[in-house]
N, C-alpha and C positions, 0 to 999 in steps of 0.2 A: 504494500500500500504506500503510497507517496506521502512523505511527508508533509505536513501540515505548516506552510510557509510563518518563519516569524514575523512578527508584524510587530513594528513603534508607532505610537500612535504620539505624534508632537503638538500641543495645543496650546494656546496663548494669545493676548492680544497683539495687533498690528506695529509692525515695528520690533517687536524684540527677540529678531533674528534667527527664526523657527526654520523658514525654508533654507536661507544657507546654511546651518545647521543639519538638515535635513537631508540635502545635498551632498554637505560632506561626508557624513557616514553614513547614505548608500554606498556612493565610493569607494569608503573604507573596507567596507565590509560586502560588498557585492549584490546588493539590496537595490529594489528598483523607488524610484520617489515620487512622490505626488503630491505635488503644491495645490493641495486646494481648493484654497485659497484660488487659482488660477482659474477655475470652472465657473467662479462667482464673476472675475474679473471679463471671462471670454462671453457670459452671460452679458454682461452690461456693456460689451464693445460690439454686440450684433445689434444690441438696441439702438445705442447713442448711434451707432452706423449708418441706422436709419428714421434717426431721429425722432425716437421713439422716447415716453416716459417709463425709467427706470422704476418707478414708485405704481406704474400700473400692473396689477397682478396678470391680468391677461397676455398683458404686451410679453410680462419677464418671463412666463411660466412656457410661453409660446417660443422665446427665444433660450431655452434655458436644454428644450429640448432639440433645438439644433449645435448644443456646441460640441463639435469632436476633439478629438486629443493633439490632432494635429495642428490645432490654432492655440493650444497652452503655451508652446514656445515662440507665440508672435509678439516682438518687443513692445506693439505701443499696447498691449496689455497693460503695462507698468505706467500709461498714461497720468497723470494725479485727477486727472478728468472721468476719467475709466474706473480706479480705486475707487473714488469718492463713489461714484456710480453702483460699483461693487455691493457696498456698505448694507446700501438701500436695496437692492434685488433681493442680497442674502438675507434678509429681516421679512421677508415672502414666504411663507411657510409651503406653498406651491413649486416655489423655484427648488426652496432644497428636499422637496420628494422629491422632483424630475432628476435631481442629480447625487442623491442619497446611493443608485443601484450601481451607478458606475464608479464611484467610492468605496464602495462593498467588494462588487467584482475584484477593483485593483490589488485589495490586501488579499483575497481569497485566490485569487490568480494571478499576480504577478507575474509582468511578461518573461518569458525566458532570457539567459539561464539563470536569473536571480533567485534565490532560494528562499527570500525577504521581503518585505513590503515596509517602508518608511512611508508614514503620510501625514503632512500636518495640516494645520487648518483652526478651527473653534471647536469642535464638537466631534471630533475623531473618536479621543477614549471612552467620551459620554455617551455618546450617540450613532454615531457612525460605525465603530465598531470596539467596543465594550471589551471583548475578548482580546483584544492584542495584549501578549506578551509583557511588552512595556511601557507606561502610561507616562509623558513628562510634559507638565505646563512649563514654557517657557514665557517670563515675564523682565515688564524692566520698568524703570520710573516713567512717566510720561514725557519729564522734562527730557531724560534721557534716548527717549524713540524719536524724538521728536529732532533732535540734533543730530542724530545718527540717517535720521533721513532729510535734512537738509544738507548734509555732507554728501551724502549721495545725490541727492539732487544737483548739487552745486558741481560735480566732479562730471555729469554729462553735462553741461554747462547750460543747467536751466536756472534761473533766478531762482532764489528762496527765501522766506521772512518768515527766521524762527518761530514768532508768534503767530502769523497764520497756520504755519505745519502742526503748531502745537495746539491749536483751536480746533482745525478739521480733525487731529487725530482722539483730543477729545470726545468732540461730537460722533467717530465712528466707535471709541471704547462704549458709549453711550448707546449708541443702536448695538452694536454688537450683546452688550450685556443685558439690554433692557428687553429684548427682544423676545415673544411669545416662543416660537416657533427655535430651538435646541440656542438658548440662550448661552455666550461666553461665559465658563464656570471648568475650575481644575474637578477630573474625575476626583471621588472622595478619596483612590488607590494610585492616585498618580503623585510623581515625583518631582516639588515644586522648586526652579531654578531658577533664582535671581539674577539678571547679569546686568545689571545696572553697574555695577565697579567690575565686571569680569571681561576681560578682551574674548575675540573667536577663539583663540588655541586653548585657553585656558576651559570654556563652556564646553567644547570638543571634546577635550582628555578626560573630563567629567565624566561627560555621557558616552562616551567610549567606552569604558572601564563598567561602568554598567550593563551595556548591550554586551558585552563580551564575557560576565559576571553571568546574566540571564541566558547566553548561549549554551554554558558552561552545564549548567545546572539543569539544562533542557533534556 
């Protein structure tokens, strides 16, 4: 019988460094990954594409079910137009049935020849899928997200005003948590990671040393 693929399930609010996290130790470890996060983002880039309202359940739940995998790695995903847009779709309790099976499938079958499934997002260990192996909310100060993505902003060379980034990311921890429909919240079993004072290599060897702990043990 085929073994039963390990799955990390990574959760946390916006900004505090989940997906490249998430990224790296597929890599490491030979694990396929899944942002998302990104499904929400290619969700609201068919709407706005068509100039459609994000905040319409019909419009999101209609566009929610056209997005394929192959438009995850389309850069103006990462639009701040697009995000912001994101925020609002994902708070559709519509849009995330449409895209809860294809979530499911990914850790249940990971493409080959990955033995693993990394997938982060809100609602992965809670909701999404309960049963992974290992549960970690990744978190950080807001002041903190909030600089870290004006540095990136600022490094593709788009304008950015701390205090705007740190208002809209407000107002998405805000939708994210308040939200009806599998609201931002750490599973009760999941392993919570501050990296407000911690660099990547440091959150890395971290949670390295635990997927590698839980392999062990497997």
């Amino acid at each position: 019988m085929t073994a039963r693929p390990f799955v990390v399930a990574i959760d946390g609010p916006a900004g505090a460094g989940k997906s490249t996290l998430g990224r790296r130790l597929a890599e490491h470890f030979g694990f396929a990954h899944l942002d998302t996060g990104a499904l929400y983002r290619a969700t609201a880039f068919l709407i706005l594409e068509q100039a459609g309202d994000p905040a319409d359940p019909v419009t999101a739940i209609r566009a929610a079910g056209l997005v394929k995998p192959r438009l995850l790695a389309d850069p103006r995903l990462r639009d701040e137009a697009v995000s912001a847009a994101a925020s609002v779709v994902a708070a559709i309790p519509g849009v995330r049935r449409a895209l809860l099976d294809l979530q499911r499938n990914f850790a249940v079958r990971p493409p080959e020849p990955a033995k693993g499934a990394i997938l982060d997002g809100r609602d992965i260990g809670s909701v999404v899928y309960p049963a992974a192996e290992l549960k970690l909310f990744v978190t950080a100060s807001a002041e903190e997200r909030a600089q870290r993505r004006v540095e990136e902003l600022r490094q593709q060379g788009a304008a950015a005003i701390f205090e705007d980034v740190l208002q809209d990311l407000r107002e998405r921890d805000a939708r994210d948590i308040e939200r009806r429909a599998a609201p931002l919240s750490a599973a009760p079993d999941a392993t919570v990671i501050d990296t407000t004072t911690l660099d990547a290599d440091a959150v890395f060897e971290s949670v390295s040393s635990l997927i590698a702990r839980a392999l062990a043990l497997r």
